[in-house]
C-alpha positions in Angstrom: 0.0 0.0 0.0 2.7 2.8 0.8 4.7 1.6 -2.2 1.6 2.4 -4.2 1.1 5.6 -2.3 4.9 6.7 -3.7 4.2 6.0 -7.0 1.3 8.0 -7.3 2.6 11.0 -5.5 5.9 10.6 -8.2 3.4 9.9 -11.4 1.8 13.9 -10.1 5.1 15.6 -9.4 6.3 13.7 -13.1 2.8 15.2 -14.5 3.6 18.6 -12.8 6.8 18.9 -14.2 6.0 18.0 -17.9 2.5 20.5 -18.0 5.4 23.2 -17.0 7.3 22.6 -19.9 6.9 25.4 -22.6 5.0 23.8 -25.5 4.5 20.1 -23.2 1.5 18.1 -23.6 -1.1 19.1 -20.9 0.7 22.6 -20.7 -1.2 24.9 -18.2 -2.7 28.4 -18.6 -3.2 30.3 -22.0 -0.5 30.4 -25.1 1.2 33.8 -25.5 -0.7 35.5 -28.2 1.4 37.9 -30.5 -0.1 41.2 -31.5 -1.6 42.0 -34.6 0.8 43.9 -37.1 0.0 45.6 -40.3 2.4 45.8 -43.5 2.5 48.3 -46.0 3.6 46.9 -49.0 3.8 47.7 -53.0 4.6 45.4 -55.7 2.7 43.3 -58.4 0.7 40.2 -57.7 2.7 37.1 -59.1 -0.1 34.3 -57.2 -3.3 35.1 -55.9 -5.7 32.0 -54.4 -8.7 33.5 -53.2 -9.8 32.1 -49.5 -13.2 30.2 -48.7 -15.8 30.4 -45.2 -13.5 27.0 -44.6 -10.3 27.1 -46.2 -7.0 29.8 -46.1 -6.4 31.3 -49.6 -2.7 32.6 -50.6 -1.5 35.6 -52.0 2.4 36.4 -53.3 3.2 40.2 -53.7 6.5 42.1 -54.4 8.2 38.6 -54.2 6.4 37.7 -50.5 4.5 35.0 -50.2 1.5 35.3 -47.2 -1.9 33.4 -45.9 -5.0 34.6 -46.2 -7.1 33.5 -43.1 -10.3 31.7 -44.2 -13.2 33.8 -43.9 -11.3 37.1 -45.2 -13.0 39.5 -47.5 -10.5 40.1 -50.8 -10.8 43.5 -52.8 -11.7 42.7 -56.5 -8.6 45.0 -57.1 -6.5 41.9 -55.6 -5.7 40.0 -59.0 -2.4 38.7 -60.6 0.0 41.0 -62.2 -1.7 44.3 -60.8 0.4 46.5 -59.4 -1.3 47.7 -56.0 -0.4 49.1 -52.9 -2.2 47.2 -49.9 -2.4 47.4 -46.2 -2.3 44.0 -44.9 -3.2 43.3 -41.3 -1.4 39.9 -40.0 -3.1 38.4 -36.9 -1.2 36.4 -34.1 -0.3 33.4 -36.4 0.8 35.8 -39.1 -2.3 35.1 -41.7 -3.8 38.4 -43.3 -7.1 39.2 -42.4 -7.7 42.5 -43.7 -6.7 43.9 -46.6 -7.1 48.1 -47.9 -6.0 48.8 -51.2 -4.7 52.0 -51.9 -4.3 54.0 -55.3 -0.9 52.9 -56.3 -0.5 55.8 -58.6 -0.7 58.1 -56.0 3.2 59.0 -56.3 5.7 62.1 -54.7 9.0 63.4 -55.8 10.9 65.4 -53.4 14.4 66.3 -54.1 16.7 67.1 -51.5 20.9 67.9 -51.6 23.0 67.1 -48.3 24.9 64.9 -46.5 23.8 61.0 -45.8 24.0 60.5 -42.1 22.1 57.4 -41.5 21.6 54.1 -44.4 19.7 51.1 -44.1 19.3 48.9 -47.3 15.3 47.5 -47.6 15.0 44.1 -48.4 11.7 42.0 -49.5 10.5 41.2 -45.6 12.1 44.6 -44.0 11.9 48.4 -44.4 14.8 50.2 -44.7 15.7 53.9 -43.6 17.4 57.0 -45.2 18.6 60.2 -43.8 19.7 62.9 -45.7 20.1 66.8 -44.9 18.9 66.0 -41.4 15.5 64.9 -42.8 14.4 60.8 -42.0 12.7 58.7 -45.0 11.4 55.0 -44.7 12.6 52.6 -47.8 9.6 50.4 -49.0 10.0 46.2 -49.0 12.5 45.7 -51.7 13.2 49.2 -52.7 16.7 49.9 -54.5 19.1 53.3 -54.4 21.9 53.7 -56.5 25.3 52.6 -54.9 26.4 56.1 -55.0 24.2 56.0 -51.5 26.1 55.7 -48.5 26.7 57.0 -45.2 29.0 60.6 -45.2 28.0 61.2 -49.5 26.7 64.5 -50.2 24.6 63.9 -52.5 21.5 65.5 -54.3 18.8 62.9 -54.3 15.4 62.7 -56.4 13.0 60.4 -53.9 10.0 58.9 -55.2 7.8 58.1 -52.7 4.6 56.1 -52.8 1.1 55.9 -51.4 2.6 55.6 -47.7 5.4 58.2 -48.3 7.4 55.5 -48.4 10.8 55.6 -50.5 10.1 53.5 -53.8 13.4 54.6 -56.1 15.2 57.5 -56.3 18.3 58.8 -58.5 21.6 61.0 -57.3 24.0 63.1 -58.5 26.7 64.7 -56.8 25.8 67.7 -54.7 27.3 71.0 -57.0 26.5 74.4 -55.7 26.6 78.0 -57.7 26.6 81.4 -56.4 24.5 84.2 -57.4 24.3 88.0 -56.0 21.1 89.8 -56.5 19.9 93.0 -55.0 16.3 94.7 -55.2 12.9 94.6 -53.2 11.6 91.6 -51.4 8.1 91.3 -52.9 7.5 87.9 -52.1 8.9 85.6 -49.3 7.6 82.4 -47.6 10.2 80.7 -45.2 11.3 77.1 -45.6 10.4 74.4 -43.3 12.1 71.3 -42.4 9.9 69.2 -45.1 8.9 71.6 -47.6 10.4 74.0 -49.9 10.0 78.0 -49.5 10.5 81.1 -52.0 11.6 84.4 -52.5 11.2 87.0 -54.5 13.2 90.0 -54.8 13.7 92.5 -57.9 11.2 90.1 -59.6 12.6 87.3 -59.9 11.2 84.7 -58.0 13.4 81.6 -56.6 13.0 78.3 -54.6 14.0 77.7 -50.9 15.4 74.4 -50.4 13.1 72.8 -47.5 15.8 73.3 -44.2 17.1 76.3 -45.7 16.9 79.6 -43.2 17.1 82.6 -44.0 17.7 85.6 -41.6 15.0 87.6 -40.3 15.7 91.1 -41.8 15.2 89.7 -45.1 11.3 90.6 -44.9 8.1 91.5 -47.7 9.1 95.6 -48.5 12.9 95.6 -47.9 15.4 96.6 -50.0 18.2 93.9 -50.0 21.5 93.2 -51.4 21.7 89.1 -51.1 24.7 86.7 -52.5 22.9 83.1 -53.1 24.0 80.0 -53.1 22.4 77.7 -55.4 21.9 73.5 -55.4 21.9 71.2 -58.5 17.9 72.1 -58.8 18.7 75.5 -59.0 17.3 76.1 -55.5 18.4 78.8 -52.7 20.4 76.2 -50.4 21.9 79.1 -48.6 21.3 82.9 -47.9 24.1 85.5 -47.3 22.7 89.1 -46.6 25.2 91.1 -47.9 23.0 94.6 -47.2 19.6 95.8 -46.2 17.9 99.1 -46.4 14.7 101.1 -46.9 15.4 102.3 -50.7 17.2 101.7 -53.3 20.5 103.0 -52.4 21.8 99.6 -50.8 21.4 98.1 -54.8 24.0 101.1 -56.1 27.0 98.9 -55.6 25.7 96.2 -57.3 24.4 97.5 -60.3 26.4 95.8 -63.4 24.7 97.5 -66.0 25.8 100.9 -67.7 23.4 103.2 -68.2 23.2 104.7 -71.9 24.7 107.8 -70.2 27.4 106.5 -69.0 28.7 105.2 -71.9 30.3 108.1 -74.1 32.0 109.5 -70.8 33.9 107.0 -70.6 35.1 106.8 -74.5 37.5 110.1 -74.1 38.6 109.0 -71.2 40.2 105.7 -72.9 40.3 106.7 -76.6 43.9 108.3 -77.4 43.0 110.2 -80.2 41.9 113.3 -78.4 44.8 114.1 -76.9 47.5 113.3 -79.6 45.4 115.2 -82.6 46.8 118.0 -83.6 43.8 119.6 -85.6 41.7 119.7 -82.8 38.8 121.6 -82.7 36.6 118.3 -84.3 36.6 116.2 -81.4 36.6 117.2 -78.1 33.0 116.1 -77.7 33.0 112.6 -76.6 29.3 111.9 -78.1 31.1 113.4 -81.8 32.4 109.6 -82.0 30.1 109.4 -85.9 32.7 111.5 -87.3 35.9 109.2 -88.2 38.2 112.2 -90.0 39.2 114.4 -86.6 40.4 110.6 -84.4 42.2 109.2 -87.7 43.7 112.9 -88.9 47.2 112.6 -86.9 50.2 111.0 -88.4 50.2 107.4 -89.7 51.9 105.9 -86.6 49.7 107.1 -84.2 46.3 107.1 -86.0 45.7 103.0 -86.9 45.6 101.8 -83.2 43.4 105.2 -82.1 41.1 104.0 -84.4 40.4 100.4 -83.1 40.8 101.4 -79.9 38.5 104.5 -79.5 35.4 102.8 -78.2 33.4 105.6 -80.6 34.5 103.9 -83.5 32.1 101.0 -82.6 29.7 102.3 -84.3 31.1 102.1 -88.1 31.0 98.3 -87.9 32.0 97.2 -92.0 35.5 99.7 -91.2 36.0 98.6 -88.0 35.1 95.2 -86.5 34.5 93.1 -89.4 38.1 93.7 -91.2 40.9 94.9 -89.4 43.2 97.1 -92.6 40.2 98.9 -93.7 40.5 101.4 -90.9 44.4 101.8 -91.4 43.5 102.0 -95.2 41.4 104.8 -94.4 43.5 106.7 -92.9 46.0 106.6 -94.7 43.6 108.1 -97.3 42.2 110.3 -95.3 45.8 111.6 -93.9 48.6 112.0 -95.6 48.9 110.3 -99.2 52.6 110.0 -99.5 52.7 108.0 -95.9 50.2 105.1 -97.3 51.1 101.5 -96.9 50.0 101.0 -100.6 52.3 102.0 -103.4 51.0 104.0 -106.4 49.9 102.9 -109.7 53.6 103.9 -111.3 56.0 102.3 -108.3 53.4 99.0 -109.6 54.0 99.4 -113.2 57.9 99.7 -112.4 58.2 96.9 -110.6 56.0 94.9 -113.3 58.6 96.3 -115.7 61.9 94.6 -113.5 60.1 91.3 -112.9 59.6 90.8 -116.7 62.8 92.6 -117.6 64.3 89.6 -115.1 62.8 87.1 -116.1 63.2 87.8 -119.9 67.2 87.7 -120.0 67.9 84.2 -120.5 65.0 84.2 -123.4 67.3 87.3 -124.8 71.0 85.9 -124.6 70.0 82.9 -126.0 68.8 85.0 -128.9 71.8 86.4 -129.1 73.6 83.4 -129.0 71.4 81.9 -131.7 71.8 85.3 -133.7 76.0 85.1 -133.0 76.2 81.1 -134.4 74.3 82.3 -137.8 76.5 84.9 -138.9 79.7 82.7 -137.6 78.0 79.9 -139.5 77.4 82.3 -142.8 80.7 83.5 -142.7 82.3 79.9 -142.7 80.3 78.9 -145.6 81.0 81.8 -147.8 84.6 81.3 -146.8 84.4 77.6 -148.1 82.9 78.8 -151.5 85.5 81.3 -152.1 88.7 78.7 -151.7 87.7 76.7 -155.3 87.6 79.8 -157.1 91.2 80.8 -155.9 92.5 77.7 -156.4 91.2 77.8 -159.9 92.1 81.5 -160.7 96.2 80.2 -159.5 96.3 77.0 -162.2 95.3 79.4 -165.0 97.9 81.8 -164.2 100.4 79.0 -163.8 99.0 77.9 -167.8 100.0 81.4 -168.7 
């Protein structure tokens, strides 16, 4: 009896034991349930099996495969090879039963220049994470960057994002800046904020704030500001330097490039030559007088072909002055002194015509003479040799005598 009494009270401690085994047969109290956890996912539908009151269906999206829990209402939208962006709700087993399907056209583009501080790649079953110029961005299930990406890169970055805000692709360049100084009246400003872009308008021209970009607070709607800008690779303010601010328009008079019409023949006398070395005067003093070619060219030779292309008066003859470079020293060396021109006249031409042909016409004349020289040395050979019979015969007849 008391050895059946130990048994027993082993067999319960044995049971006891095994029911406090995680996952034992005869385990006691409830099975941890895991929480319900929605996915946001994109991607096209490569297997859809629609579920039944009784039996799971299965559906395979963006290269995932999941279970639908039997019983679960499907969208028609749900279909193979459509591209959609769902919702899914997982239970505590990890079988959808929900699913929202949102427009998967509904895409953003943000572009944003900076430094990458944080990089987490996405893969098909995880999220991934970007930050750039301070600002955070979630990568969708299986979306891609360039390799260009990477943590301390200053880059310029064109983000697609979808439905969720999610990142879905993006491209990058490299992060090239410009400067820019403008100065005029702030007619338009809206301030930046961390996400979204400002702008600014000032001496009408109106300009992009790069989101994160701050500007200082004189800068204000009815100023008068002299500014040097510093523009991104989207042509963008990425950077404001207040150079001056005022009430009027007198802060702009340092930075105004362009000459006025009046201020343009003031300065010809003051870099043309020609006033001061011509001797016959009393034609050009006036600096607007610059139509009138004779008084600037009428010095001597050597000083009147470079006052003539550099007097900015002459500008306005463009055939003598721009578009070929001798006429204006032709001209005046018509206009000036004849006997000084770089062209010879007609006679010192016709003279030395008259040497080249002369030179070139000896050897055709001495071997004329030559020729003429052989014929009379030839004529006087043969007469020679018709003479000598006659005297021979005119000394035998006297010898007959």
């Amino acid at each position: 009896m008391a050895t059946r009494l130990r048994i027993l009270v082993v067999a319960v401690l044995l049971a006891t034991l095994v029911a406090a085994i995680p996952g034992g047969r005869g385990m006691v109290g409830p099975e941890p349930v895991r929480a319900a956890t929605t996915i946001e996912v994109c991607g096209t539908v490569t297997l859809y099996v629609a579920p039944s009151a009784l039996l799971a269906g299965a559906l395979t999206i963006n290269g995932v495969a999941y279970v639908i829990a039997a019983g679960t209402t499907v969208p028609s939208a749900v279909e193979v090879d459509a591209y959609l962006c769902l919702r899914l709700t997982l239970d505590a087993s990890g079988s959808i039963n929900d699913i929202v399907v949102l427009d998967a056209d509904a895409t953003t583009t943000v572009q944003i220049c900076g430094e990458v501080t944080a990089y987490g790649k996405a893969t098909l079953t995880s999220l991934g994470n970007l930050t750039i110029a301070g600002r955070k961005f979630v990568l969708a299930l299986g979306a891609e960057l360039p390799a260009a990406v990477k943590l301390g890169a200053d880059l310029c970055a064109t983000l697609e994002l979808n439905v969720f805000g999610q990142v879905k692709d993006g491209t990058v360049t490299a992060n090239v800046t410009s400067s820019l100084e403008v100065c005029g009246q702030v007619t338009g400003f809206v301030a930046a904020t961390a996400t979204s872009d400002g702008q600014l308008t000032i001496g009408g021209s109106r300009r992009v704030i790069a989101a994160g970009t701050t500007v200082h607070s004189s800068v204000a709607v009815g100023v008068f500001a002299s500014l040097r800008l510093e523009l991104d690779v989207f042509a963008r303010i990425s950077k404001v330097t207040v150079l001056l601010v005022g009430a009027d328009l007198a802060v702009c008079q340092t930075a105004v490039a362009h000459p006025s019409p009046g201020t343009s023949p003031g300065a010809s006398p003051a870099t043309s030559p020609a006033p001061s070395v011509s001797p016959a005067p009393s034609a050009s003093p006036e600096p607007g007088s610059s139509t009138s070619p004779a008084p600037t060219t009428s010095p001597d030779p050597s000083g009147s072909a470079p006052g003539a292309g550099d007097d900015p008066g002459a500008s306005e003859e463009p055939a003598a002055g721009s578009d070929v470079c001798p006429a204006p020293d032709a001209a005046a060396g018509s206009a000036g002194s004849a006997g000084s021109a770089p062209n010879l006249p007609d006679t010192s031409t016709a003279d030395r015509a008259a040497q080249v042909i002369g030179t070139a016409a000896i050897p055709f004349v001495a071997l004329a003479l030559a020729l003429l020289a052989w014929h009379f040395i030839s004529r006087n050979l043969r007469g020679r040799r018709q003479l000598e019979p006659l005297a021979v015969g005119s000394d035998m007849t006297e010898g007959l005598d």
